[in-house]
C-alpha positions as CSV (number, residue, x, y, z in Angstrom):
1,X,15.2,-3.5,4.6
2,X,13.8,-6.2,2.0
3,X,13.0,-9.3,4.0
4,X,13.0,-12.4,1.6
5,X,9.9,-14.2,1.8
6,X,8.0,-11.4,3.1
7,X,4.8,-10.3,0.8
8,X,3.0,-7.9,3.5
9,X,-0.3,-7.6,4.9
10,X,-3.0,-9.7,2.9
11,X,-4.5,-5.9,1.9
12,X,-1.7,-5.4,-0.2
13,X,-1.7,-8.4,-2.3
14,X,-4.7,-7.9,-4.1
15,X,-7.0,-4.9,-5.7
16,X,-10.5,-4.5,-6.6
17,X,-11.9,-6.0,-10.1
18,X,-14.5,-3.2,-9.7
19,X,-14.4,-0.4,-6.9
20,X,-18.2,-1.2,-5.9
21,X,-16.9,-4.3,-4.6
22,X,-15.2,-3.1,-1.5
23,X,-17.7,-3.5,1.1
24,X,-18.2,-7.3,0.1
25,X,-14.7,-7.6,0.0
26,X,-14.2,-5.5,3.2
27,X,-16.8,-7.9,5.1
28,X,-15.7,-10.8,3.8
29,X,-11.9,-10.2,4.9
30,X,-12.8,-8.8,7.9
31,X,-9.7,-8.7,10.8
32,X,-7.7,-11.3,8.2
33,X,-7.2,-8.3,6.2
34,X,-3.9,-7.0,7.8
35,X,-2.8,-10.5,8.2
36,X,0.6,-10.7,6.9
37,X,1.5,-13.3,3.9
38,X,5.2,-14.5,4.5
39,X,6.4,-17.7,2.1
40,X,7.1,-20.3,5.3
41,X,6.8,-20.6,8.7
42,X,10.7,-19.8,8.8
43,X,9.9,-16.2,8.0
44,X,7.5,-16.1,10.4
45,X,9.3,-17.3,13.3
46,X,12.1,-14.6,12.4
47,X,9.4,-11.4,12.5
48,X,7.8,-12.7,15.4
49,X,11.0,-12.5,17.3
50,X,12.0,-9.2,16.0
51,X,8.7,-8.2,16.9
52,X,9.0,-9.8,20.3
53,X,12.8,-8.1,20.8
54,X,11.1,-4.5,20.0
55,X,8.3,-4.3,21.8
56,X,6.2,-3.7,18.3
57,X,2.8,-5.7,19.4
58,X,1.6,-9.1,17.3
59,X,0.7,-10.1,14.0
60,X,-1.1,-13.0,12.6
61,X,1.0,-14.7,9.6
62,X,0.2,-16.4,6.6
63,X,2.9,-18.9,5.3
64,X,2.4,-20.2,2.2
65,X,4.0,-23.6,2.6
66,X,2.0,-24.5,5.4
67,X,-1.7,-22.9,4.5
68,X,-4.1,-25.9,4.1
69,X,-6.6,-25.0,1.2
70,X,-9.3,-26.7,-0.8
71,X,-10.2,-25.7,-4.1
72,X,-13.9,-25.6,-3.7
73,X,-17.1,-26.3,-5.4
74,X,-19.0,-23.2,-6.4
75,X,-22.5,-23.4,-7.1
76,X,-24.0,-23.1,-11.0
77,X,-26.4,-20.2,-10.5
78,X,-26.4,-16.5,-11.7
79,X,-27.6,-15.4,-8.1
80,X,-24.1,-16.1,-6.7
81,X,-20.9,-15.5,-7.9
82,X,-17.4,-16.5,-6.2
83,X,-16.3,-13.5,-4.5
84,X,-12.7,-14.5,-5.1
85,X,-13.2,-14.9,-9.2
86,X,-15.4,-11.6,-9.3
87,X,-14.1,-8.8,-6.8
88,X,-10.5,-9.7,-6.2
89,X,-6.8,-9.2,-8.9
90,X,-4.1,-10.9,-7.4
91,X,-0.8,-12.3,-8.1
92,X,-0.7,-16.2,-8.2
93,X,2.0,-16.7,-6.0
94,X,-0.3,-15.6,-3.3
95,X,-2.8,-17.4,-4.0
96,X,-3.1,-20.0,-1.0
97,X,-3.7,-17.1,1.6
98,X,-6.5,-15.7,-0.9
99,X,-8.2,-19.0,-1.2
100,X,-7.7,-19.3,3.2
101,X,-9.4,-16.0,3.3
102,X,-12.0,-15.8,0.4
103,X,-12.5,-19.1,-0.6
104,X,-15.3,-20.1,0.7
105,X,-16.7,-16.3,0.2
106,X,-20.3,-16.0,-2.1
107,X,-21.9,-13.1,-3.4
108,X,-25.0,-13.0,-3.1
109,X,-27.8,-11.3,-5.2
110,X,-30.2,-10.4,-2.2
111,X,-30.4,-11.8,1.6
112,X,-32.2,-14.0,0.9
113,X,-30.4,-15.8,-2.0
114,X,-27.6,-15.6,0.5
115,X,-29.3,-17.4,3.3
116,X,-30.1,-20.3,0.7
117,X,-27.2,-20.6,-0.6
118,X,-25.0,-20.5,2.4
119,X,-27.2,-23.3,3.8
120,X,-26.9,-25.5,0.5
121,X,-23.2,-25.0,-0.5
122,X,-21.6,-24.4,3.8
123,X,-20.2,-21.0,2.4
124,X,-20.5,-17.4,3.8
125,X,-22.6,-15.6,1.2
126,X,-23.0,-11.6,1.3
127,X,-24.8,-9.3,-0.2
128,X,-23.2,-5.9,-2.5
129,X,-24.5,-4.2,0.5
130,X,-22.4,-6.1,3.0
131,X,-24.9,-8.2,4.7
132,X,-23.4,-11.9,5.8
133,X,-25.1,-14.9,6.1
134,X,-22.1,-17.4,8.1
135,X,-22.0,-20.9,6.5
136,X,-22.8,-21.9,10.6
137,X,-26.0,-20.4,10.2
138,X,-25.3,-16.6,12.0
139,X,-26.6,-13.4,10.1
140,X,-25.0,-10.0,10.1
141,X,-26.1,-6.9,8.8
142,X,-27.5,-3.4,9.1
143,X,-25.8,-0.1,8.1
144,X,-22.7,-0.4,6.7
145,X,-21.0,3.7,7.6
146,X,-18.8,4.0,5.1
147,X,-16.2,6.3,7.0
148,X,-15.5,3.6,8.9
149,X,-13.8,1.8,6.0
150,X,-10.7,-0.4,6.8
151,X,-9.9,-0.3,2.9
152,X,-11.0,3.2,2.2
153,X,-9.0,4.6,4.7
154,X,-6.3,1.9,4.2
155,X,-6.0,3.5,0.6
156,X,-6.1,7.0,1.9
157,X,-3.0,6.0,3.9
158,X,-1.3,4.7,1.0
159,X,-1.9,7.8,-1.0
160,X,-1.0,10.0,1.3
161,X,2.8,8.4,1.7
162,X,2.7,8.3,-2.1
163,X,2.2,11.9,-2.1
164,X,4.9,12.2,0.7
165,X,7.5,10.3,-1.5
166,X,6.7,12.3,-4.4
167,X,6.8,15.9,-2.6
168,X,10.4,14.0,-0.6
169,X,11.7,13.6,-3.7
170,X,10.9,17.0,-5.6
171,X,12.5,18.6,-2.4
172,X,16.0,16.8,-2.9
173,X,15.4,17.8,-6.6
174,X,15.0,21.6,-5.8
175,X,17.3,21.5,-3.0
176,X,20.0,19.8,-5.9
177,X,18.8,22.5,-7.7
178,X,19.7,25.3,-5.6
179,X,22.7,24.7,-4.5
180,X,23.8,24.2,-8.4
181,X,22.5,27.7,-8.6
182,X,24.5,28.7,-5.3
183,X,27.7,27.3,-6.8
184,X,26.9,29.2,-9.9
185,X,26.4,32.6,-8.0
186,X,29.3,31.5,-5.8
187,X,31.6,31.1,-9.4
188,X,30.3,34.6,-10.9
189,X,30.7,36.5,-7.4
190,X,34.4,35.1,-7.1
191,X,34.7,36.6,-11.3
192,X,33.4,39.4,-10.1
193,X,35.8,39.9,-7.7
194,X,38.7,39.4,-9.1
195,X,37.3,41.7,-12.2
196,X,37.1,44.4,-9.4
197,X,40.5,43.7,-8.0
198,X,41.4,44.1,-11.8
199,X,40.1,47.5,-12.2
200,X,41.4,48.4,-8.6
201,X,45.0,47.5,-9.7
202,X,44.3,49.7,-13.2
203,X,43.3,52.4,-11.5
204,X,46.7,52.5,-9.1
205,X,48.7,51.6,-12.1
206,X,47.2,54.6,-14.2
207,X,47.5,56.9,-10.8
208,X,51.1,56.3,-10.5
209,X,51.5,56.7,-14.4
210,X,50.2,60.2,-14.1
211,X,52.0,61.3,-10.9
212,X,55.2,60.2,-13.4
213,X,54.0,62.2,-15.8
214,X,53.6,65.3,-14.1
């Protein structure tokens, strides 16, 4: 059922500019990814309860109305770009929870660029490679193992129920499909019979016409 004012998790409201983006994008989302937009806190307080009544775990929701975002400042410099203007396509009615999430997001041309810059400007700055320099002074980084992608396999999830839909709805096709043809063989086997029957009754008639003529 269509729940007005419901948008879904924050992962699908907007795609990838570029695909070699993701791991930025991936690290600078992090667990807010699966947060789920809804339009007001009203919406909100009606899944939680519905997810309270059935036992279906917790989200975290994003209402529009009540998301309190600042449009920031980004730096001048060709080192960093806004990771919301450069990686992200999104649709502008959700554009509150992408500015709660990302807005404050840098990318950074090298560590070290990102250390400076999250120092000067109090934004999280990361590398292509997915190294994160907070805006509170932590560091992250190291390997980054790709098959432990939220988005990639997030996708591959979304594919695969594509797929499902598409194969779902060839089978009702062929299953229409055949039982047009069993209605057709049902019609020409009931012609048949009564062609038969037909031939059965000539047969009689012509019998009894000969024994009358003997």
């Amino acid at each position: 059922e269509k729940i007005k004012g419901y948008h879904g998790p924050l992962v699908d409201n907007f795609t990838l500019s570029n695909p070699k983006y993701r791991v930025p994008v991936e690290v600078a989302a992090d667990n807010a990814l699966f947060n789920v937009v809804v339009d007001d806190d009203e919406v909100a307080s009606r899944l939680i309860r519905a997810l309270t009544k059935d036992n279906l775990g917790r989200l975290t929701f994003m209402p529009l109305r009540q998301l309190q975002v600042q449009n920031p400042t980004y730096p001048q410099s060709s080192d960093v770009h806004p990771l919301m203007r450069v990686a992200l396509r999104y649709d502008k009615r959700v554009e509150k929870a992408m500015q709660q999430v990302f807005g404050k997001k840098l990318i950074a041309r090298d560590f070290d660029t990102a250390r400076q810059f999250a120092r000067e400007c109090n934004m999280d700055a990361i590398t292509m490679e997915g190294d994160e320099v907070n805006r509170k002074g932590a560091l992250e980084g190291g390997f980054h193992d790709e098959r432990r992608s939220r988005l990639a396999s997030y996708s591959g999830i979304q594919e695969a129920k594509k797929a499902l839909e598409e194969a779902r709805s060839r089978q009702d096709e062929v299953a229409e499909q055949s039982m047009e043809v069993d209605t057709a063989v049902a019609h020409l086997m009931g012609e048949i019979q009564r062609e038969e029957a037909k031939r059965a009754n000539t047969r009689m008639v012509a019998g009894q016409a000969a024994l009358e003529l003997k």
